[in-house]
N, C-alpha and C positions, 0 to 999 in steps of 0.2 A: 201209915205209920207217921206220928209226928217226927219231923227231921229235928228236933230240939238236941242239939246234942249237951253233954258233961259242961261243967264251967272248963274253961279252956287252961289248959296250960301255960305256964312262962316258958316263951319260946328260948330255946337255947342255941350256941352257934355248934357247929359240928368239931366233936371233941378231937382235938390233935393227937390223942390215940389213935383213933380208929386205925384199922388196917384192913378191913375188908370190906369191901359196901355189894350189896345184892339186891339186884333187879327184880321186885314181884310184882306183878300184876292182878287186882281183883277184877274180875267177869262175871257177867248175870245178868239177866233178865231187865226189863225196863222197871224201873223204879223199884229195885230189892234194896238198894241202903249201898251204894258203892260208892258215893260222894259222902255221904254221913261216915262211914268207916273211916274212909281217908282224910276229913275233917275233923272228927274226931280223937285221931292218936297222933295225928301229925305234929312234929313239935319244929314245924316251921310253918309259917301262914301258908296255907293250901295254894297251890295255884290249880285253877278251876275254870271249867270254860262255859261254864251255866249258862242257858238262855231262854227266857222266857216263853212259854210254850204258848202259839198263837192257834190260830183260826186253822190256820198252812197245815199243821199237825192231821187235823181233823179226818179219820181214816186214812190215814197213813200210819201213828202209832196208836198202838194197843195199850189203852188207859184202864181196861178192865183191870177191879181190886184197887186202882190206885188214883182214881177217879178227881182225888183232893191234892192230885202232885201239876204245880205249876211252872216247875223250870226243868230242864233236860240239859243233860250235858251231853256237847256237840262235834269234841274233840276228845279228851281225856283231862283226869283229873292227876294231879301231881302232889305228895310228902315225903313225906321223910320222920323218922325213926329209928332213934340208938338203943338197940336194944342189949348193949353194954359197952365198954368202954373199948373193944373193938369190933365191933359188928355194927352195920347202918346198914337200913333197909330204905331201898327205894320206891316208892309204891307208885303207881299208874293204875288209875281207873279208867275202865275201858267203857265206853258209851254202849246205853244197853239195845237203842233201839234198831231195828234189821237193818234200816237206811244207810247205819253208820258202822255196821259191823265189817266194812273193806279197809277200816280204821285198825283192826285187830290184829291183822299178821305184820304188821308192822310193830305195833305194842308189844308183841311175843319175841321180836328181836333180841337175843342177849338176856332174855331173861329166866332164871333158873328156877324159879317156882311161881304158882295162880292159888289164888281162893278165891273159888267157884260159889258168892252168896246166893242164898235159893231164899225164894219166900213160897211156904208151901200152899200158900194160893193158887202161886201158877207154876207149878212146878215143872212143865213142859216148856217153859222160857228159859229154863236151864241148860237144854240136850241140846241147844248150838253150841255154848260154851266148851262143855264138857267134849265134845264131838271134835272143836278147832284144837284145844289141848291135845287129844290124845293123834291125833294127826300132827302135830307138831313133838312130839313127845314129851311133851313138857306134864312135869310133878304137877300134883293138885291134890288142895285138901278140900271139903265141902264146908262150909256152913252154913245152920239154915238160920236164918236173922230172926227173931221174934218178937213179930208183929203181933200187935191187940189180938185178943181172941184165940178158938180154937186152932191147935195144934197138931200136924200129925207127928207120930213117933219117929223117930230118928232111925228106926227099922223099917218102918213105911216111907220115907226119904229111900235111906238106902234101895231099898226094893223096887223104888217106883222108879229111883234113876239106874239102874244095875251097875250100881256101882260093885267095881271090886272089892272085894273083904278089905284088902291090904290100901284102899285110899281113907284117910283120913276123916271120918264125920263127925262133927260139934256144935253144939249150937251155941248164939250168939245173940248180944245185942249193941245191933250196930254205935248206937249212939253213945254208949258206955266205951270211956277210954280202956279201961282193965279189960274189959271183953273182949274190946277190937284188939288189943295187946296179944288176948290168950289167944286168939285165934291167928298173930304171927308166929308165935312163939310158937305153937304146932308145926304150923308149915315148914318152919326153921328144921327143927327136929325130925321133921318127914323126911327134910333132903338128904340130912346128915343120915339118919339112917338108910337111905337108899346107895347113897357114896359110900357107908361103912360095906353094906352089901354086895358092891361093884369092885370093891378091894378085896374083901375076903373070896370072891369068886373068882380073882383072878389069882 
């Protein structure tokens, strides 16, 4: 998938409203779009740990499908996003490849929701993510980024991950700010209704 993403946004400072800011992390497979997302809707200059992928890589990470991807990120990727005049979202991307996944339970610290991108190439890149979440208990919505080419259905996602009815799935394109938007704005909404859930059951 070409990473080109949207003309960029005019960065803004963080509005002296705000009153609540939230911790989400996106997780997924090696080269699903989790640094394009994040670069994409951030409305502060990403900070990004990119590094040019060498020789060193070679059988160690799995470039299958993604063949044409030449930087990796090595630590996590860091934005931000107001998604109104008191809500900020804090985003961390989490590095996709297995090497770097003892990086992960640390990035799940404090944080109250994940979107889990899938590319249904490899869709099997996903079930460590989805596995660390649900071991940590942590909310999670799906979505599957859409890359050139054929697609499975969003029923065949669901199926092939077993996801539960009740988790969240959308699809999305990473590079498109409105997208990567609708695909917080979900996650938002996921929480809020699992909290309305957790109150009316008590």
């Amino acid at each position: 998938m070409d990473s080109t993403i949207s003309d960029p946004i005019e960065r803004t400072p963080l509005p002296s409203t705000a009153m609540e800011g939230l911790k989400i992390v996106v997780v997924g497979g090696f080269g699903v779009g989790k640094t394009t997302m994040v670069r994409s809707v951030s409305e502060i200059r990403p900070l990004n740990t990119e590094e040019t992928m060498t020789q060193a890589g070679l059988g160690i990470d799995d470039n299958g499908g993604v063949a044409d991807k030449t930087t990796t990120t090595v630590a996590f990727d860091f934005g931000r996003i107001s998604l109104s005049e008191q809500l900020v979202l804090y985003l961390f991307g989490a590095p996709g490849q297995e090497r770097f996944w003892f990086l992960w339970d640390r990035l799940f610290s404090g944080t109250l929701g994940a979107v889990v991108l899938v590319d249904t190439r490899r869709l099997e890149d996903s079930w460590y993510a989805i596995d660390r979440l649900e071991h940590h208990g942590t909310p999670f919505i799906v979505a599957r980024n859409n890359f050139p080419g054929p697609q499975h259905g969003l029923d065949d996602v669901r199926d092939a991950l077993t996801l539960s009815p009740d988790v969240p799935l959308i699809e999305c394109d990473a590079r498109e700010r409105d997208s990567a938007k609708h695909v917080l704005i979900t996650l938002v909404n996921h929480l809020y209704a699992l909290s309305s859930a957790r109150e009316t059951a008590s």
